[in-house]
C-alpha positions as CSV (number, residue, x, y, z in Angstrom):
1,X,0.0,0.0,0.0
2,X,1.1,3.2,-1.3
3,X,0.7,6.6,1.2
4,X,-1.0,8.4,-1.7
5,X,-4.0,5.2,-1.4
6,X,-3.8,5.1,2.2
7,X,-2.9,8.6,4.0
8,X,-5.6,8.0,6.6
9,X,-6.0,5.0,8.7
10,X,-8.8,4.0,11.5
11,X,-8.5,1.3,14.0
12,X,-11.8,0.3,15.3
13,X,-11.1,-1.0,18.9
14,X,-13.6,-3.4,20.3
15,X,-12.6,-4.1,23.9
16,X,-13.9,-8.2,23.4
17,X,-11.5,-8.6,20.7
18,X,-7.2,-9.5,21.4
19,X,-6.5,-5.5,20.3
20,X,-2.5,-6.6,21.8
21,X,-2.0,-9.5,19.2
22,X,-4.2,-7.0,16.5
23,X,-2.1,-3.7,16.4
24,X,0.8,-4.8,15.5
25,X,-0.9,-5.1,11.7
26,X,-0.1,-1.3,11.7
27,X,3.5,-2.0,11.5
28,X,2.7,-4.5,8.6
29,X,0.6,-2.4,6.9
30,X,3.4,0.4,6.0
31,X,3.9,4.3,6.4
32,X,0.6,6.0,7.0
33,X,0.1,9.9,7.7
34,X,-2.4,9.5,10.3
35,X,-3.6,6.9,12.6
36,X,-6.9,6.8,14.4
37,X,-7.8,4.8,17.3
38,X,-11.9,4.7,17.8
39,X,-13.5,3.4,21.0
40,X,-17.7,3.3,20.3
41,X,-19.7,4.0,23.2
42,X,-22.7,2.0,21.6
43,X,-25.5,3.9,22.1
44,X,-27.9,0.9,21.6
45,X,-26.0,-0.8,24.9
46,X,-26.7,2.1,26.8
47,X,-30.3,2.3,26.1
48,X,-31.1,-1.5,26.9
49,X,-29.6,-0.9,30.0
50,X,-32.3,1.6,31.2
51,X,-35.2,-1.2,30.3
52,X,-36.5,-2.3,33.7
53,X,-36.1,-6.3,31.9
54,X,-33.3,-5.8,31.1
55,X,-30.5,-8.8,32.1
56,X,-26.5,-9.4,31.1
57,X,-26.4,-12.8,30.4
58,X,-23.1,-14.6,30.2
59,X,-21.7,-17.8,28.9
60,X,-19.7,-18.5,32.2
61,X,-22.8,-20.5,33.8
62,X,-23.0,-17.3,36.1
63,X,-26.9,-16.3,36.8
64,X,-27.9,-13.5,34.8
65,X,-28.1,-9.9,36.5
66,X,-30.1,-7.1,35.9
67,X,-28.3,-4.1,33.8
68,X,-28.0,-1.0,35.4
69,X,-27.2,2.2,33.5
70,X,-24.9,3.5,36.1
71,X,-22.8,-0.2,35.7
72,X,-23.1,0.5,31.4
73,X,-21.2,4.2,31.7
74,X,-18.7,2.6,34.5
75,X,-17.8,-0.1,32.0
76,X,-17.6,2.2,29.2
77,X,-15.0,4.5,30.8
78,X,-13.1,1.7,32.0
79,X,-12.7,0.0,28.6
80,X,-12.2,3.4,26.9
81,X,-9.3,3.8,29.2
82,X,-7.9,0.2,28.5
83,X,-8.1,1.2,24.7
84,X,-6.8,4.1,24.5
85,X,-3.5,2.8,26.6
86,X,-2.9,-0.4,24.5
87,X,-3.0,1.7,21.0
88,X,-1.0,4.7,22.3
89,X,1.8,1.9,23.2
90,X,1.2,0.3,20.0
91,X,0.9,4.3,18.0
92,X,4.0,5.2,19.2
93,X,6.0,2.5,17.7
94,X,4.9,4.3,14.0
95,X,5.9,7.2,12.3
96,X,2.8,8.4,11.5
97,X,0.6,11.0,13.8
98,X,-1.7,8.8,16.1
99,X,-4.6,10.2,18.2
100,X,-7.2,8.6,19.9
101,X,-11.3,9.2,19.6
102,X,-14.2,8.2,22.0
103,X,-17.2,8.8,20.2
104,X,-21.1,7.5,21.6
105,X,-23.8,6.4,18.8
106,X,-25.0,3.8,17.1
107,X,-22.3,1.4,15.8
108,X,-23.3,1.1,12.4
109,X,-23.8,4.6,11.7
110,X,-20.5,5.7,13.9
111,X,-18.1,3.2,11.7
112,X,-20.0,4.4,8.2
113,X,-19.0,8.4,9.6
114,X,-15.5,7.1,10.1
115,X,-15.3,5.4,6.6
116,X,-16.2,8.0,4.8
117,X,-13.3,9.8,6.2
118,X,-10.8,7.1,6.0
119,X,-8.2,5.5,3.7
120,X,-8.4,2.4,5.6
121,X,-10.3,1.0,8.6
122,X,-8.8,-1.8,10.7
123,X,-10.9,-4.4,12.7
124,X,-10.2,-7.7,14.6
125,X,-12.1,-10.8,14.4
126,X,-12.0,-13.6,16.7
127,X,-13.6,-17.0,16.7
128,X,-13.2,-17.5,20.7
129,X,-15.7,-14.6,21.0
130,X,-19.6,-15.1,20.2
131,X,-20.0,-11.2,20.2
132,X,-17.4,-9.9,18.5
133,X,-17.8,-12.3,15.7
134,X,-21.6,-11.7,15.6
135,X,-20.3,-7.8,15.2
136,X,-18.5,-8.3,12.5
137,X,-21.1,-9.9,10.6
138,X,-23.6,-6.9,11.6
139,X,-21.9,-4.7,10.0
140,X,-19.6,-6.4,7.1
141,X,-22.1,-6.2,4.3
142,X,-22.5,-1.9,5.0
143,X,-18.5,-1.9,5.4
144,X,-17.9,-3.7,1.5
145,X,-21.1,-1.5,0.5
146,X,-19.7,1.9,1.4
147,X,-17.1,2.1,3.5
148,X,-13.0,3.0,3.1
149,X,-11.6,1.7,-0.1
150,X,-9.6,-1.0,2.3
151,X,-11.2,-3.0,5.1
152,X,-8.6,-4.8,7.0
153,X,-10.0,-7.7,9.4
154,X,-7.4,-9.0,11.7
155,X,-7.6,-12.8,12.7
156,X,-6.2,-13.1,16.6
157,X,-2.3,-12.7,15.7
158,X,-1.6,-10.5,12.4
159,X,2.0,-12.7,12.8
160,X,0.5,-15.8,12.5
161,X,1.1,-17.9,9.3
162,X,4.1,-16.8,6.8
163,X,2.7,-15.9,3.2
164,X,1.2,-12.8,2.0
165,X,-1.3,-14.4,-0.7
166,X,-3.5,-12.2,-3.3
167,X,-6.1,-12.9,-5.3
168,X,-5.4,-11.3,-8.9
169,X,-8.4,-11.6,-11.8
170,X,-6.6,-9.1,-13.8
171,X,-9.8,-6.3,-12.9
172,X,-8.9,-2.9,-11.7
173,X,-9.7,-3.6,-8.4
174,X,-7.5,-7.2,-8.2
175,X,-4.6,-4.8,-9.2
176,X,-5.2,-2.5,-6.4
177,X,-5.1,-5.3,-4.4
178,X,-2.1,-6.7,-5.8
179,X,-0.3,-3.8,-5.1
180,X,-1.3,-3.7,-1.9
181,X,-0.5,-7.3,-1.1
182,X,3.0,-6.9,-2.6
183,X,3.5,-3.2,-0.5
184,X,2.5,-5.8,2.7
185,X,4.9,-8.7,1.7
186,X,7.7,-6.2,1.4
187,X,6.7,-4.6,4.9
188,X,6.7,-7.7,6.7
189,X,9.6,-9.3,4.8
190,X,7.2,-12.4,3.6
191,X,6.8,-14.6,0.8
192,X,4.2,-13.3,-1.7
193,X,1.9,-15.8,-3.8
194,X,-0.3,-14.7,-6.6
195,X,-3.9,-16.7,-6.9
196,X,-4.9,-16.4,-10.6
197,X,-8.5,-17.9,-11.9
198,X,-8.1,-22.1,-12.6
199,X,-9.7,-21.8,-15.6
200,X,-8.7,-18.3,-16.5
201,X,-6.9,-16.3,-19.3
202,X,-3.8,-18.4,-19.6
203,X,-1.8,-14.2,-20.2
204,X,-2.9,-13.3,-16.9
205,X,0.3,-14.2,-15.4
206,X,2.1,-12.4,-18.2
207,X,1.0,-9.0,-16.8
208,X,2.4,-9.9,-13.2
209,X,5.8,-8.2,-14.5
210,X,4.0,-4.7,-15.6
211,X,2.0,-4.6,-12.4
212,X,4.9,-5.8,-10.0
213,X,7.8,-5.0,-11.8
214,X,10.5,-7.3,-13.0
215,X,12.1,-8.0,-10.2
216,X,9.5,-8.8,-7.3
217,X,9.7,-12.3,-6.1
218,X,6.5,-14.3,-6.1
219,X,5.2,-17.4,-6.1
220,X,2.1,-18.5,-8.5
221,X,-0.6,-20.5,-8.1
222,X,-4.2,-21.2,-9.9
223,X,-7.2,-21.9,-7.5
224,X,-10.8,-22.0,-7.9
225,X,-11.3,-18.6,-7.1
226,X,-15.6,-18.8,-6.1
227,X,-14.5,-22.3,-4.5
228,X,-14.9,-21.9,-0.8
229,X,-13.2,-25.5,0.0
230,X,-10.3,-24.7,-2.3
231,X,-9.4,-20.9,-0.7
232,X,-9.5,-22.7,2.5
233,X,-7.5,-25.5,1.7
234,X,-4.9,-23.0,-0.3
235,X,-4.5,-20.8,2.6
236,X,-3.6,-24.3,5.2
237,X,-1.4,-25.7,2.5
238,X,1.1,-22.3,1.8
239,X,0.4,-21.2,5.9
240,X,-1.0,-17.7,4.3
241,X,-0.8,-14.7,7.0
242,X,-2.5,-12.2,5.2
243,X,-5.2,-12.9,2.3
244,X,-5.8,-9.7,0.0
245,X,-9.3,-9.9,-1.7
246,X,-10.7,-7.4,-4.4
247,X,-14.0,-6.9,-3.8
248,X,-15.8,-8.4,-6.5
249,X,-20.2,-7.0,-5.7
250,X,-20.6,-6.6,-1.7
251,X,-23.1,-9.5,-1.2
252,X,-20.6,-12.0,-3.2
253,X,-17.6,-10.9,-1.3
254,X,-19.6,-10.9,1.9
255,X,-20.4,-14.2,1.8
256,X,-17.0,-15.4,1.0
257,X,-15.3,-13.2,3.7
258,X,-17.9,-14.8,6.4
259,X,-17.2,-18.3,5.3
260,X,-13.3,-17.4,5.3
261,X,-13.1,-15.9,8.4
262,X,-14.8,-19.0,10.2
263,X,-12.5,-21.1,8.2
264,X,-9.2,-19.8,7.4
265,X,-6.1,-19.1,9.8
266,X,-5.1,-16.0,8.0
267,X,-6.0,-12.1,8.3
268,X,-8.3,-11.0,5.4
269,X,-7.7,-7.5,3.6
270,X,-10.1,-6.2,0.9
271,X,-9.7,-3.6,-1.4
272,X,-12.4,-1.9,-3.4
């Protein structure tokens, strides 16, 4: 990733997601002139909370208790403070500006104000979390629809696995996202693996050259790119780290985003 595509980035921090293992993908990522950290006060939360039925249920076999709003704004301060300390660690590492935003709202509208203002927004996943992962899925298809031209979803550690692997179809957008993918593999000092069609134009691997230049190392492979079984497998078999998807249409790539992040070990970026 080039600054010029990317001047502006936003890290959406969810307190029931691994933000330690997570931030470290800004270091991957390359030179950026801003950074943003965002901790949502969700709006929604704070409303249920003031319901006379109202209950926190856990999954720790622990008897449910009745939400109290005073409880809500006590827990929001204390993860906003927890958030802001782990990215300022992780900010200062970075040459880029860094500043840190509490904001209260609706989630889904707060991350489509931020998008619209961003380069590229940064999220975590994690299967070991009901919530978080329910989140995610919330608010992935209004994220491909219309939000930042580069959605990066973080999978528990960004340093887990050892390729960078890319998807290229030889469209616009697969070339942004090759570039992207090979800007990545240079940052991180990884292998980088082109995925071209299985059954597509046999001169798509002749334009690697002109998009990556002569010299770039890669490795190339065809896979059956709409084949959910065969990504999956592909990403085990060369230990991927970081899959870069173009975004094909948002309900398409939705679907195979989900499916991949229940699925794959790797971190997902998509480019528009």
């Amino acid at each position: 990733m080039n600054n010029a595509s990317r001047s502006r980035v936003v890290v959406w921090l969810d307190p029931n997601t691994p933000q330690e293992d997570a931030l470290p993908a800004l270091a991957g990522l390359g030179a950026a002139a801003e950074v943003l950290g965002l901790f949502v006060e969700d709006s929604d939360l704070l409303d249920l909370s003031r319901l006379s039925v109202a209950r926190e249920i856990t999954y720790e076999g622990k008897p449910a208790r009745k939400m109290e709003q005073s409880r809500t704004e006590q827990q929001f301060r204390a993860h906003g403070a927890r958030m802001r300390n782990v990215f300022e660690a992780a900010a200062r590492k970075l040459s880029a500006r860094h500043s840190f935003r509490v904001t209260r709202g609706v989630l889904r509208t707060e991350l489509q104000k931020v998008s619209a203002d961003c380069d590229t927004l940064v999220l975590t996943h994690s299967r070991r979390e009901f919530g978080p992962r329910l989140t995610i899925r919330m608010q992935l298809g209004d994220l491909l629809a219309c939000g930042p031209r580069t959605l990066v979803i973080v999978q528990e550690r960004w340093q887990t696995g050892r390729r960078i692997a890319v998807l290229f179809d030889g469209s616009p957008t697969s070339e942004h996202a090759l570039r992207a993918g090979a800007a990545i593999a240079q940052s991180e000092n990884a292998p980088l693996t082109v995925w071209l069609p299985e059954s597509g134009d046999a001169g798509l691997e002749e334009k690697l050259p002109g998009i990556l230049g002569g010299s770039t190392g890669r490795f190339v492979r065809r896979v059956a790119l709409q084949d959910i079984d065969a990504l999956v497998r592909a990403t085990d078999e060369e230990n991927v780290r970081v899959l870069v998807l173009p975004t094909t249409e948002p309900a398409g790539t939705r679907q195979i985003v989900t499916e991949l992040l229940d699925r794959a070990n790797c971190s997902i970026i998509i480019v528009r």
